[in-house]
C-alpha positions in Angstrom: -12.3 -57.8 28.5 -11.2 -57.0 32.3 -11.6 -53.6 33.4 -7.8 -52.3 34.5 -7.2 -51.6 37.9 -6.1 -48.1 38.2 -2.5 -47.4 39.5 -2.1 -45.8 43.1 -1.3 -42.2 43.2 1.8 -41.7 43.9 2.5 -41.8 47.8 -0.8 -43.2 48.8 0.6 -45.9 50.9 2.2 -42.5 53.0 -1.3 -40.7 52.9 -3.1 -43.6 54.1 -0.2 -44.5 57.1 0.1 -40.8 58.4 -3.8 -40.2 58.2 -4.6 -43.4 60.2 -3.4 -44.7 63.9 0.2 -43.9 63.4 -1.1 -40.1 62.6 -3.1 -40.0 65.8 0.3 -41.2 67.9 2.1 -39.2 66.6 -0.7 -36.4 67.1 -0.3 -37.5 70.8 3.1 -37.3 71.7 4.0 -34.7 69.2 5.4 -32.2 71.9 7.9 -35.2 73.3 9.0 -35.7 69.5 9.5 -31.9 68.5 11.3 -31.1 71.9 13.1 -34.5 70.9 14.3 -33.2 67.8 14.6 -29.6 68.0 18.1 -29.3 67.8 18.4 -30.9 64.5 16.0 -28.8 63.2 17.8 -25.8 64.8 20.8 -27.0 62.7 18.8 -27.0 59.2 17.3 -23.7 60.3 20.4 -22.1 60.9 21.7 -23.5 57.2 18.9 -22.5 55.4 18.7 -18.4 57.1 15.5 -17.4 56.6 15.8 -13.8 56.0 12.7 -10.9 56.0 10.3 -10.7 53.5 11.2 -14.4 52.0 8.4 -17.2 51.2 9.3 -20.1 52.4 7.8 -23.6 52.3 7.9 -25.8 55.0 7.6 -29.5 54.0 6.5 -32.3 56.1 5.5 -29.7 58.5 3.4 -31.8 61.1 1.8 -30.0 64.0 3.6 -26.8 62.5 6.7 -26.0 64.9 9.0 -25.6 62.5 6.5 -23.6 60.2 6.2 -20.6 63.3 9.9 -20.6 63.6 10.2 -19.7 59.8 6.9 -17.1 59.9 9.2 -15.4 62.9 12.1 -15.3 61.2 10.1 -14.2 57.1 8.2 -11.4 59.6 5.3 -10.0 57.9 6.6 -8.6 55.1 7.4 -12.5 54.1 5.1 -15.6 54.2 5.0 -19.1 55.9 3.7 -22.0 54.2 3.1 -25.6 55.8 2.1 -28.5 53.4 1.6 -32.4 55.2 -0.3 -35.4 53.9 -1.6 -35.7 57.3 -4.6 -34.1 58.4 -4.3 -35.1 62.2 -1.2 -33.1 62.7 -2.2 -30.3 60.8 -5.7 -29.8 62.7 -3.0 -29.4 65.2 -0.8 -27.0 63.5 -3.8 -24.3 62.6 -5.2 -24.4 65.9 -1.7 -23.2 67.0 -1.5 -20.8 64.8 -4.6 -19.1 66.0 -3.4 -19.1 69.4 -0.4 -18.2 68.3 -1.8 -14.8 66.1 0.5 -15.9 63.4 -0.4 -15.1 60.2 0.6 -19.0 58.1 -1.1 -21.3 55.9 -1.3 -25.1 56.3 -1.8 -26.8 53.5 -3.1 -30.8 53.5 -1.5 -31.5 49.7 1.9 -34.0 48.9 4.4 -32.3 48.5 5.7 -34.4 45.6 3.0 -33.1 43.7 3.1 -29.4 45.1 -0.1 -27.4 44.4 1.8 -24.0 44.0 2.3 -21.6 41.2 6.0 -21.9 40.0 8.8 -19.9 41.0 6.9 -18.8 44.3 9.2 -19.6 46.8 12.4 -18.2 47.9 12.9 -20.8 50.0 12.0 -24.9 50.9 12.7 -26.2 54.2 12.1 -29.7 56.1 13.2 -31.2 59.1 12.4 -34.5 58.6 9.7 -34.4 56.6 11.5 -35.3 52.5 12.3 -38.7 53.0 8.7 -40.7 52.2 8.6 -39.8 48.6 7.8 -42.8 46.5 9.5 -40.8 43.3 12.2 -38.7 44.9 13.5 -37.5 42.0 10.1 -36.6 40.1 9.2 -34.8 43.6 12.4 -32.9 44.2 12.1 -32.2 40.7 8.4 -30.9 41.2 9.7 -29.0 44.4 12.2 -27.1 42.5 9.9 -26.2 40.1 7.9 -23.6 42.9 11.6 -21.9 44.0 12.3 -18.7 42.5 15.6 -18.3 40.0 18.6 -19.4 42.4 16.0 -20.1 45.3 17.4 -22.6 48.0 16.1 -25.4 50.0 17.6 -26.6 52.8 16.7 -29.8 55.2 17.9 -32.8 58.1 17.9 -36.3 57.1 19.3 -38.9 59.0 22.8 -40.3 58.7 22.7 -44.1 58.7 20.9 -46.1 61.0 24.4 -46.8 63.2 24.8 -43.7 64.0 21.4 -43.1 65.2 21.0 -45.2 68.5 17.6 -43.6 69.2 16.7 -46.4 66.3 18.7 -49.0 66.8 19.7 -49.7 70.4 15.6 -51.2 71.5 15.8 -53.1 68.1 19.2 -55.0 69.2 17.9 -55.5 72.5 15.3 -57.6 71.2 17.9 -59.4 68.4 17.4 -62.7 70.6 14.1 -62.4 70.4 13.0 -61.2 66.4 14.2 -60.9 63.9 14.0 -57.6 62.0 14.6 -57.0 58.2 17.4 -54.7 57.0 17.1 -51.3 56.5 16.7 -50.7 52.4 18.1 -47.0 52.1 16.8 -46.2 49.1 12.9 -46.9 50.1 10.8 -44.2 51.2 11.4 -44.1 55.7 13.6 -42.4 57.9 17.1 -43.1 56.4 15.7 -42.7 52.8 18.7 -40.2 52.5 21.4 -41.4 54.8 23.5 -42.0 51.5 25.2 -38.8 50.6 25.6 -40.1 47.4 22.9 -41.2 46.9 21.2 -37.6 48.2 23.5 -36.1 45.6 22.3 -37.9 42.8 18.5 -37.7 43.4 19.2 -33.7 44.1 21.1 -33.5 40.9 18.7 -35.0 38.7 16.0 -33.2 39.7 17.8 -29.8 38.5 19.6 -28.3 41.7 22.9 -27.4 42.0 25.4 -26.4 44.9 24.5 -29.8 46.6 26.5 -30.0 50.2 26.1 -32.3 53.3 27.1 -31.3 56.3 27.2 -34.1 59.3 25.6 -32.6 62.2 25.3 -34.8 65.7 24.0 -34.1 69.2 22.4 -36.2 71.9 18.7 -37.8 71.6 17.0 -37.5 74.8 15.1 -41.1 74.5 13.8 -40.8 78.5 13.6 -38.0 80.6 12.5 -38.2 84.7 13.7 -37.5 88.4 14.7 -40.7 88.6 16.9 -43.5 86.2 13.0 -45.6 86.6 11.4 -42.4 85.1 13.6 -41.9 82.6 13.2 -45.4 81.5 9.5 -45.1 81.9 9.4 -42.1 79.6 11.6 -44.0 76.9 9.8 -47.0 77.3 6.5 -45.3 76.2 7.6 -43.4 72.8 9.6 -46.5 72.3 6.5 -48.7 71.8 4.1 -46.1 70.1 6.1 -44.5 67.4 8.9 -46.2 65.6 10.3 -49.4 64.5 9.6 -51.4 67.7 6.3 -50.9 67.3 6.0 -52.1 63.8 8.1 -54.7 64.4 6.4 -56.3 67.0 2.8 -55.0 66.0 0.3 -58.6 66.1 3.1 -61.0 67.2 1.4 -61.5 70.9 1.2 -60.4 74.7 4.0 -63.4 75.5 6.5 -62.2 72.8 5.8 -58.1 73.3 6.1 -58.6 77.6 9.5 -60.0 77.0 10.6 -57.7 74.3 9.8 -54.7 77.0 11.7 -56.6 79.6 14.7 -56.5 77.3 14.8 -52.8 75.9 14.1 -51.6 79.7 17.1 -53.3 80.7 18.8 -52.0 78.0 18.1 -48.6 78.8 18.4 -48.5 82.5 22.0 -49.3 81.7 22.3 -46.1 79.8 20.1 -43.7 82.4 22.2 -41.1 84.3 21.5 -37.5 85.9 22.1 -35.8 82.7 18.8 -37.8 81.1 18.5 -41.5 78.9 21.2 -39.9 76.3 21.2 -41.7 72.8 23.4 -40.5 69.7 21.7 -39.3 67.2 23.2 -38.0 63.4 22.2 -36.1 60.8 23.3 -34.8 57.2 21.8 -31.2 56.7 21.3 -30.9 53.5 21.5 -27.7 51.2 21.1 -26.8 47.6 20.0 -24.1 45.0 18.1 -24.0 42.2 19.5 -25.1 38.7 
């Protein structure tokens, strides 16, 4: 009789892709992407108000920006948590913290699985960092298990992928070139909840109530330089380290990559200006309460 194969735990695909090389880019150019998407976060922030003495947990935290925002605004009668799968970033995020002489705890745990004694938080927040759950209702459901009676959580997602240029303008620049697969909504990645009904449903069958979107857009700085050339440059370089580019093209040759550059730097030359390399970008900020 043949042994069984056990089942993966749940997210391990997620575990093992932000603890390996795409953890380590993303370690690297961490600044460019939290100045990049600061103002959504702002947005979620200003939706979830973080008041004194709250806890709050901050999920998906990465390198911790958003996590010292939350300590500020909690003070020190209040307490900031950070949970990630990915121990890169949060090396990162504690050694800020110390420099910073903020009192927060980083925690390397999943989320969908949260290693907290229930009703403990007043509060969950997330910019970005909900939408790679391989269960999203079991781990929503989890989630809401640590909030206090008639705690809140509050986080950004990405609206579709077509209102998000910062996505798909160097993947239709290369359209003559490969060809991509679509984008499945409802599969753990960056537009996991760009379906507001869909959102809606997840958030409702894991026990919260008081569900609303609110569509929130502002321009994503893709390049930024003295010059349209620098701008371009700066683009060029997130462009091909972090994101679906990258992935896309990742083991399909020197030949095929050298012309897929030549084709997303024309492509956003054409956009450059003195303001910056300006891309749309959309979000839903999401907010709900405890059932």
């Amino acid at each position: 009789m043949e042994t069984p194969i056990p089942d993966a735990p749940p997210n391990a695909e997620q575990i093992e892709y932000w603890n390996g090389a795409v953890g380590l880019r993303w370690l690297t150019y961490n600044d460019w992407l939290d100045e990049r998407t600061a103002a959504y976060g702002r947005a979620a922030f200003a939706a979830a108000a973080p008041r004194p003495g709250e806890a709050v947990l901050d999920i998906g935290c990465g390198a911790g920006a958003t996590t010292f925002e939350l300590a500020r605004a909690v003070g020190r009668d209040g307490s900031a948590t950070g949970i990630d799968i990915s121990a890169p970033l949060l090396g990162r995020a504690r050694e800020r913290a110390a420099a910073l002489g903020l009192a927060v705890e980083f925690l390397e745990a999943d989320a969908s699985r949260p290693p907290f004694a229930p009703q403990r938080f007043d509060l969950l927040f997330s910019r970005f960092g909900v939408m790679f759950f391989d269960d999203p209702v079991a781990a929503f459901a989890e989630l809401r298990k640590t909030l206090k009676p008639g705690g809140r959580i509050a986080f950004a997602c990405w609206q579709e992928p077509q209102l998000n240029d910062w996505y798909e303008l160097p993947l239709a620049a290369i359209a003559h070139l490969v060809e991509r697969a679509p984008v499945d909504t409802r599969q753990p990645g960056p537009f996991a909840f760009s379906d507001p009904g869909y959102t809606r449903e997840v958030l409702t069958a894991a026990g919260f109530a008081q569900i609303e979107l609110a569509p929130f857009a502002t321009p994503f700085y893709l390049g930024r330089g003295a010059t349209r050339e620098a701008m371009a440059d700066d683009a060029m370089e997130q462009v091909f380290r972090v994101g679906p580019v990258a992935r896309l093209l990742e083991g399909r040759g020197e030949e095929l990559n050298a012309a897929a550059r030549d084709a997303i730097r024309v492509a956003l030359l054409q956009l450059a200006d003195d303001d910056g390399l300006e891309v749309g970008g959309a979000i839903w900020v999401v907010t709900a309460r405890a059932g």
